[in-house]
C-alpha positions as CSV (number, residue, x, y, z in Angstrom):
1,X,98.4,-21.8,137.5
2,X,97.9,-23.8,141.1
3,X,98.4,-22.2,144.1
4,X,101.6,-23.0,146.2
5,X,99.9,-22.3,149.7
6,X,96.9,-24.6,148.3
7,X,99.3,-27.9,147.8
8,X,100.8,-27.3,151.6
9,X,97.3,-27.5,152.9
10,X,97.2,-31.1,151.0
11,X,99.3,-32.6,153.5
12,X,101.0,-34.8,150.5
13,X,104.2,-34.9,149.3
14,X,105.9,-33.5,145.9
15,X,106.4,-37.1,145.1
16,X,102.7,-38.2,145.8
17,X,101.5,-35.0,144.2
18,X,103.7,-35.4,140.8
19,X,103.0,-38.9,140.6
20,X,99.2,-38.1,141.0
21,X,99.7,-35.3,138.1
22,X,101.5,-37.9,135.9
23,X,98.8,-40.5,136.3
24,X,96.0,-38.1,135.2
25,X,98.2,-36.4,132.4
26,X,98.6,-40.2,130.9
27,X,94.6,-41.2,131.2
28,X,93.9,-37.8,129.2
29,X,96.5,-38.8,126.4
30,X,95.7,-42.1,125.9
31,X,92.0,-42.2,126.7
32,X,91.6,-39.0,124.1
33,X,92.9,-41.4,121.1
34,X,91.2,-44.3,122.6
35,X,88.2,-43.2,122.0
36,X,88.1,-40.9,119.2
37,X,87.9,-37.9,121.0
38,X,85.5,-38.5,122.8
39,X,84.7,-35.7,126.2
40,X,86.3,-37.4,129.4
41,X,84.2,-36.7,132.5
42,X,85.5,-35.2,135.1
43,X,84.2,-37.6,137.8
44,X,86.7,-40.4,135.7
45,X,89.7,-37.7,136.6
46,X,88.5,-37.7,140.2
47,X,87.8,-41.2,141.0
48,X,91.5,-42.0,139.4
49,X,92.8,-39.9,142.6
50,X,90.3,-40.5,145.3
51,X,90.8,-44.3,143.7
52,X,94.2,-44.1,145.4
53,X,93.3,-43.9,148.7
54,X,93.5,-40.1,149.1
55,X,90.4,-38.2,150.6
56,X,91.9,-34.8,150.5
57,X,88.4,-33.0,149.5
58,X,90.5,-29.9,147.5
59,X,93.2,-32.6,146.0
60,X,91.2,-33.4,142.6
61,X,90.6,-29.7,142.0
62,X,94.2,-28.9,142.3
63,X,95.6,-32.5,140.6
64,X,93.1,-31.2,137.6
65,X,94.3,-28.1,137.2
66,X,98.2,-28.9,137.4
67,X,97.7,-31.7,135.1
68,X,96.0,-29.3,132.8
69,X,99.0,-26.8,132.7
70,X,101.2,-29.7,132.1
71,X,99.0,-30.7,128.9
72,X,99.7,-27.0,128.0
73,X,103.5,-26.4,128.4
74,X,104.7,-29.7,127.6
75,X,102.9,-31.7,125.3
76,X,100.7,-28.0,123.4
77,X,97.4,-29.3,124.5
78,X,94.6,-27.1,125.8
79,X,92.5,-28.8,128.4
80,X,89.4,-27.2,127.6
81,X,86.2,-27.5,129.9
82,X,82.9,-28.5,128.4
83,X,79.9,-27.9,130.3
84,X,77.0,-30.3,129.4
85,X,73.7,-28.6,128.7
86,X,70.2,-30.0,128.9
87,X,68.2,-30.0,126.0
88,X,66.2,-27.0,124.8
89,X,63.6,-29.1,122.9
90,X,60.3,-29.0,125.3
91,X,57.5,-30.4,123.0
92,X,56.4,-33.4,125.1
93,X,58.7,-35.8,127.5
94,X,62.6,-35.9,126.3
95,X,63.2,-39.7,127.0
96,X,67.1,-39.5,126.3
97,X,67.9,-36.7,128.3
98,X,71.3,-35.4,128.6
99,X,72.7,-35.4,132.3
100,X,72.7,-31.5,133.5
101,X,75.8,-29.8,134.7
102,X,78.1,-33.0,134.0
103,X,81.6,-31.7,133.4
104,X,84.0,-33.1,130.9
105,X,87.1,-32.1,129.6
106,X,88.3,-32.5,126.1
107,X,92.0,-31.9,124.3
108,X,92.5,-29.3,121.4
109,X,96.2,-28.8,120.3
110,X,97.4,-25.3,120.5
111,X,100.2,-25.6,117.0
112,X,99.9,-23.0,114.3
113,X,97.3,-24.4,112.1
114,X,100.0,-25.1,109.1
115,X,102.3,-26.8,111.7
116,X,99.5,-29.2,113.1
117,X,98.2,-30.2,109.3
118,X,101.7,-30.5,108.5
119,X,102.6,-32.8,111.7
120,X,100.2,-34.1,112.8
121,X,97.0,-34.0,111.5
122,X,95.7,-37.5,110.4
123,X,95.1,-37.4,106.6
124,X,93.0,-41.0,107.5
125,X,90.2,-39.4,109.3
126,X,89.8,-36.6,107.1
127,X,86.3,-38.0,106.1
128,X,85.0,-38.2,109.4
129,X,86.0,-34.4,109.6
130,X,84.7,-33.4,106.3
131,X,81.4,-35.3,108.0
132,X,81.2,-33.5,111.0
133,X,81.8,-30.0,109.4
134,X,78.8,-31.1,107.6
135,X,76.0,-32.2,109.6
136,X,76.9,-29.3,112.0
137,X,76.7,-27.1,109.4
138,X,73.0,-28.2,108.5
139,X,71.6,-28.4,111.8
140,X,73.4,-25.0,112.5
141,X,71.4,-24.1,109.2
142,X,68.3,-25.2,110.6
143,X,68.8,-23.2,113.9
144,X,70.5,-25.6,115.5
145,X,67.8,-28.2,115.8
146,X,66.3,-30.7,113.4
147,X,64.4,-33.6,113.5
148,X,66.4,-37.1,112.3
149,X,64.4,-37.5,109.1
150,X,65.2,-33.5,108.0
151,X,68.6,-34.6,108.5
152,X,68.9,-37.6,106.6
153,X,66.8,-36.2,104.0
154,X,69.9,-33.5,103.4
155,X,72.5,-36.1,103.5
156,X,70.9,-38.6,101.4
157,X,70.9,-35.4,98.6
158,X,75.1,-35.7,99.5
159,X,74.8,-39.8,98.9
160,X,74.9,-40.7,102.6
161,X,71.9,-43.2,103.4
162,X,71.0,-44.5,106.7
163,X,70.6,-48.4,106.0
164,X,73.8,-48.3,104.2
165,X,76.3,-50.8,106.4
166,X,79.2,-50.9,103.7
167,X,79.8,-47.3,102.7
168,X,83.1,-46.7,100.4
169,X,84.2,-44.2,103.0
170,X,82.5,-44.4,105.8
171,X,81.3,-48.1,106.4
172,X,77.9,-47.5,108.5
173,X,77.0,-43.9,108.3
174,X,74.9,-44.4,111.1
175,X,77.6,-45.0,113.1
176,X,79.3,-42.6,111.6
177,X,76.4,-40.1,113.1
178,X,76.3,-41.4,116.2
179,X,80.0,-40.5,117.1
180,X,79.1,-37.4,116.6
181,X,76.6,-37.4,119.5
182,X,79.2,-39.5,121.6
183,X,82.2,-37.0,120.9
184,X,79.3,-34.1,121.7
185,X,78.7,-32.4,118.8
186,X,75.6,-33.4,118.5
187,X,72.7,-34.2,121.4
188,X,70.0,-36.8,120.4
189,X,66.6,-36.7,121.9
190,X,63.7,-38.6,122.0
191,X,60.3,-36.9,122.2
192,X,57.2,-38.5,122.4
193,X,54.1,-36.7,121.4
194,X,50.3,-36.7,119.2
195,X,52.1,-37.7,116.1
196,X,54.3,-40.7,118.0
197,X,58.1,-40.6,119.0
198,X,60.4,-38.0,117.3
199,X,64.0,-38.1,117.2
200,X,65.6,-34.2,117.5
201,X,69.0,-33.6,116.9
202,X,70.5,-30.3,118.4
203,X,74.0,-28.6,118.6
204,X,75.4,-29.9,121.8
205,X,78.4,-28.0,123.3
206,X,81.0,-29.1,121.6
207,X,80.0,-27.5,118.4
208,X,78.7,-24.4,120.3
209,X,82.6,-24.1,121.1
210,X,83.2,-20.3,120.0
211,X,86.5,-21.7,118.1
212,X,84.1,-24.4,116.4
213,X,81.0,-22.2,116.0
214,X,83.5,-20.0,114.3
215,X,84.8,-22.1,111.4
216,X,81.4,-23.7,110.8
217,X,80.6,-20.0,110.2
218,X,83.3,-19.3,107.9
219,X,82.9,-23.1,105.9
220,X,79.1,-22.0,105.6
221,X,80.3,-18.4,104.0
222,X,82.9,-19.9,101.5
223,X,79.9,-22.6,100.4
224,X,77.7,-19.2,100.3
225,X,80.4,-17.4,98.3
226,X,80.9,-20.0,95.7
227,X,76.8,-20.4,94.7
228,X,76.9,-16.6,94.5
229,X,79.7,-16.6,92.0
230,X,78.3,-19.7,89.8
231,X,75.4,-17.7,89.4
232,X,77.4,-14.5,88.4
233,X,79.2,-16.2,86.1
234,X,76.2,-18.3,85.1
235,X,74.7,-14.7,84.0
């Protein structure tokens, strides 16, 4: 919740400030489903109001944080906060490296779990869901790093190929992948060392999300549950 005495030290009015709160609320919404989901950086969010002609150093903060209870009490969308990580992979020189300490904001709806699958889940990107669950799931199983060719060597035993441009269901799974390190589930890196370039894929902070991490956790135990009774009933 913002701070009344703050927004007097603004030196702008209700009008200016509301307008300024509307225009970031609508980038959110509609840059969220523009691009699949992917984070929105917060330097976007503050060159849209220092764009305007406002220099106000505290203004972004305070525009941020009121658009973000908006998000909340009007339209049930948690503004959540993702802090982007470097890479923990150290062997040789990381020649894709991830920009430290660049903040970025994603939207997660705050509906009951029945209510949101009911309303408004959409049942045309389930795939892409069921993917994600997936590959997060196997790095996770790795310890949350694996090199590209452990990866595709698991998902080629699930059918998926990476040369494959017309998949049934997912057209280029390549692509497919790659979203996955643009929406920030996923961080790629390039190492180079004695046996030539290596491409790492680790958990990036989107899947290290404690609501995330937590229903990997719980898809890994149900896939667990069901070997252990196949081979109990195998018996």
């Amino acid at each position: 919740m913002s701070n009344p005495d703050n927004f007097s030290q603004l030196e702008i009015s209700d009008h200016e400030k509301d307008k300024l709160v509307g225009d970031v609320v609508r980038y959110i919404l509609f840059k969220s489903e523009q691009n699949g989901g992917c984070p929105i950086k917060r330097d976007e969010l503050t060159q849209l109001i220092t764009g305007k002609g406002y220099r106000q150093r505290n203004l972004p903060a305070y525009v941020i944080n009121e658009a973000k209870s908006k998000l909340s009490s009007i339209f049930g969308y948690e503004m959540r906060e993702l802090q982007r990580t470097r890479s923990s992979v150290n062997q040789g020189r990381a020649t894709q490296q991830s920009s430290g300490d660049a903040k970025s904001y994603i939207i997660v709806s705050q509906l009951p779990a029945d209510v949101y699958k009911k309303f408004v889940e959409d049942k045309s990107s389930s795939h892409l869901t069921g993917l994600t669950f997936v590959v997060i799931g196997i790095v996770h199983l790795a310890g949350g790093k694996i090199t590209e060719e452990n990866l595709w060597h698991h998902l080629r035993r699930l059918g998926l190929h990476e040369n494959e441009g017309n998949n049934p269901i997912f057209e280029n799974t390549k692509t497919a992948l790659e979203s996955l390190v643009q929406q920030r589930y996923l961080q790629k890196e390039k190492v180079t060392g004695p046996e030539g370039n290596i491409i790492h894929y680790e958990l990036a902070e989107r899947a290290l999300d404690a609501a995330t991490n937590d229903k990997i956790k719980e898809y890994i135990a149900q896939i667990v549950q069901k070997d252990v009774t196949s081979l109990g009933g195998a018996d």
